[in-house]
GULO-560069 format. One line per 3 residues: their letters; for each residue z, x, y of C-alpha. Coordinates in pm, whole numbers, plus 50000, padded with zeros to 5 digits. Example, Ala and Ser with C-alpha at 12.3 -4.5 7.8 and 13.67 -1.06 7.14 Angstrom:
BEGIN
AS	50780/51230/49550; 50714/51367/49894 .
REM end
This chain:
BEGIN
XXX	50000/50000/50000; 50065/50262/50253; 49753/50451/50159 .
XXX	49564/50119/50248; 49770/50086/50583; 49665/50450/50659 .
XXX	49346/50362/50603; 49329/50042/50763; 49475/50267/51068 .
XXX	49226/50581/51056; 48922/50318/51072; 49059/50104/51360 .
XXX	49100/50456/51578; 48792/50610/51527; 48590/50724/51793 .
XXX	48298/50495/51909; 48108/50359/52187; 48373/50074/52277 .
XXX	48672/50323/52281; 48676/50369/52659; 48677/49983/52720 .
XXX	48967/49960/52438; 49156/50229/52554; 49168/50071/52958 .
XXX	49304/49761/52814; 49523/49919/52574; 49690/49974/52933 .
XXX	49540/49662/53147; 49544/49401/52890; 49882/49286/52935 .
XXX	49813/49239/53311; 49508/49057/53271; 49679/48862/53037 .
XXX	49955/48753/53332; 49597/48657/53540; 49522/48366/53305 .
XXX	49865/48233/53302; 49877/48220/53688; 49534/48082/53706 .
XXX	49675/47779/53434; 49916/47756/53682; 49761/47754/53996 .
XXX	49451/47596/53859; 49557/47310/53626; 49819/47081/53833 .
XXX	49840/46866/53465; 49930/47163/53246; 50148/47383/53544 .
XXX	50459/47315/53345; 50285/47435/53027; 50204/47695/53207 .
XXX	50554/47789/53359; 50729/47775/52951; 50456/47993/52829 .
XXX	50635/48228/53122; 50932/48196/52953; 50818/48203/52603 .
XXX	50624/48618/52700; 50923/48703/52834; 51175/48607/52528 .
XXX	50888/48721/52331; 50913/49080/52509; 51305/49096/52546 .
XXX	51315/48990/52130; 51028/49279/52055; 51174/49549/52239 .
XXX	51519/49478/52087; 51369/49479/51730; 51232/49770/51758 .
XXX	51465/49932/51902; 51674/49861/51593; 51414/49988/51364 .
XXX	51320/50282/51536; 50969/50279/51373; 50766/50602/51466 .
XXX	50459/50569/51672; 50186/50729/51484; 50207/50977/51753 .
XXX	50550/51078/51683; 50440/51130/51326; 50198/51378/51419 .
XXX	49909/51173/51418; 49694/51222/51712; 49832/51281/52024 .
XXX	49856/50982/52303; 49544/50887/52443; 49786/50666/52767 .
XXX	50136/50765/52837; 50373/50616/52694; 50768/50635/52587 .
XXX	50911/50728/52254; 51073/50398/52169; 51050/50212/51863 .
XXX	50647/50092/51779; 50733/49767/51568; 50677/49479/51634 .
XXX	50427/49534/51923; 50545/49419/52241; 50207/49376/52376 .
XXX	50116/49211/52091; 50436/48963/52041; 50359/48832/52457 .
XXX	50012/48820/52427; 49942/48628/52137; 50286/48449/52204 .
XXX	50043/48328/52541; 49732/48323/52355; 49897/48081/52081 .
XXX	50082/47843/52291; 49734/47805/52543; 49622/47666/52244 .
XXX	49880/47376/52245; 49664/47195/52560; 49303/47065/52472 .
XXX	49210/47104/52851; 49279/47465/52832; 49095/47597/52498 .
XXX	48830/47826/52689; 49134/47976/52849; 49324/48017/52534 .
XXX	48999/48166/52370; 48973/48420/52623; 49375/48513/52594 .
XXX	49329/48541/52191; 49011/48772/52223; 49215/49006/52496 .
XXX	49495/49003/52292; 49313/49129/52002; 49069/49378/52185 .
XXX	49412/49524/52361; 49607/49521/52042; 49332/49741/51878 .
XXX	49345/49974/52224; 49695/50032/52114; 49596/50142/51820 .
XXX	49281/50361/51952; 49545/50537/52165; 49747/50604/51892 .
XXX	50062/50425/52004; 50066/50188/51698; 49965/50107/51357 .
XXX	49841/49780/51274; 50167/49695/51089; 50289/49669/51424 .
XXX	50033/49480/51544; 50087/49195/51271; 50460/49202/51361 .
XXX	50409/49098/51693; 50173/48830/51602; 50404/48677/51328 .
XXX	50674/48726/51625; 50448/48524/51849; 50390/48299/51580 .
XXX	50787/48169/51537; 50820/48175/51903; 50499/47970/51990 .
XXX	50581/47728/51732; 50986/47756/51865; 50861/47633/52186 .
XXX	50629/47400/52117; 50880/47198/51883; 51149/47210/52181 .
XXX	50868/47112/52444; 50773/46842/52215; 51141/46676/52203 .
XXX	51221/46744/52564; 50913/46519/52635; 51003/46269/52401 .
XXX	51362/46287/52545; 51169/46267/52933; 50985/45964/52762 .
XXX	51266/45763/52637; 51461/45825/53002; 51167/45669/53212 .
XXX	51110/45358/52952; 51467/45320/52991; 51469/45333/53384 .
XXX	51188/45134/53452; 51392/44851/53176; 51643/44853/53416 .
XXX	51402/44872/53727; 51235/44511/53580; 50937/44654/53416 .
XXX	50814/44592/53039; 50833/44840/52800; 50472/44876/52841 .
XXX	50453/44887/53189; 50714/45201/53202; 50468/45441/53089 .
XXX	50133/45306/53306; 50396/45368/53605; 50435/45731/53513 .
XXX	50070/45762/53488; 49931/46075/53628; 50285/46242/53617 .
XXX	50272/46641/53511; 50370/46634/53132; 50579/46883/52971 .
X	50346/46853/52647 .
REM end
């Protein structure tokens, strides 16, 4: 297995023509990343609370990977005298990938809003593209790399499930008010119309 993983990381930092590219976002990505969320935010009125727990949810997602691995203390491949690194970079622990964890964290919870697929495409393909930059610059192995998106993974779907019940919860309250205000049951929700949803 770790002959395979050696492998697997040998092939994905070879040298070719898209290794400049991959090696700028191995040290941009995460910033372009923060672009799309502001532009969900400052762009899409409907889904700007979406936009400001998918905030929250990269930054838990880069306080729980740096903690993890700082209690692993996994090598970078650098540290383990393979290759030297191609960005500068600390010698903290490599897994899970904090660049990897946020980003697909973002990438994976863009997908949770229909009206904001082509954004969530483009977060997915830059979180991929800058996770393999990592790896051309030698500051991870893709072990890492699939940490951070199973990390993602339990956050994203963390978050949506609590989203979910808070807007059932927010739901329930303004059925309940507009009861006491006179209206139907079914006239509660057509008053809320056009209210930002947290879902």
């Amino acid at each position: 297995m770790q002959a395979i993983h050696l492998a697997l990381f040998e092939a994905l930092r070879a040298e070719h023509a898209l290794t400049p590219s991959l090696l700028w976002l191995a040290r941009h990505g995460a910033s372009l990343g923060a672009v799309l969320v502001a532009w969900v935010i400052l762009r899409h009125p409907k889904a700007r609370i979406h936009g400001c727990v998918i905030v929250l949810a990269a930054v838990l997602a880069s306080g729980m990977a740096h903690a993890l691995a700082d209690a692993i203390g996994m090598a970078r491949p650098y540290m383990q005298g393979l290759g030297a690194p191609r960005i500068p970079h600390g010698a903290r622990g490599a897994l899970p990938s904090a660049h990897a964890s946020v980003m697909f964290t973002v990438a994976l919870l863009l997908w949770r809003r229909p009206e904001l697929r082509l954004t969530a495409l483009a977060a997915t393909l830059l979180a991929f593209l800058t996770s393999w930059g990592r790896i051309q610059a030698n500051l991870h192995f893709p072990l890492d790399i699939a940490a951070g998106l199973l990390l993602a993974a339990m956050l994203a779907s963390a978050f949506h499930l609590l989203v979910s019940r808070l807007s059932r919860l927010v739901r329930q309250m303004r059925a309940a008010r507009g009861q006491a205000a006179g209206l139907s049951p079914g006239d509660a929700p057509a008053a809320q119309a056009g209210a930002p949803s947290l879902h």
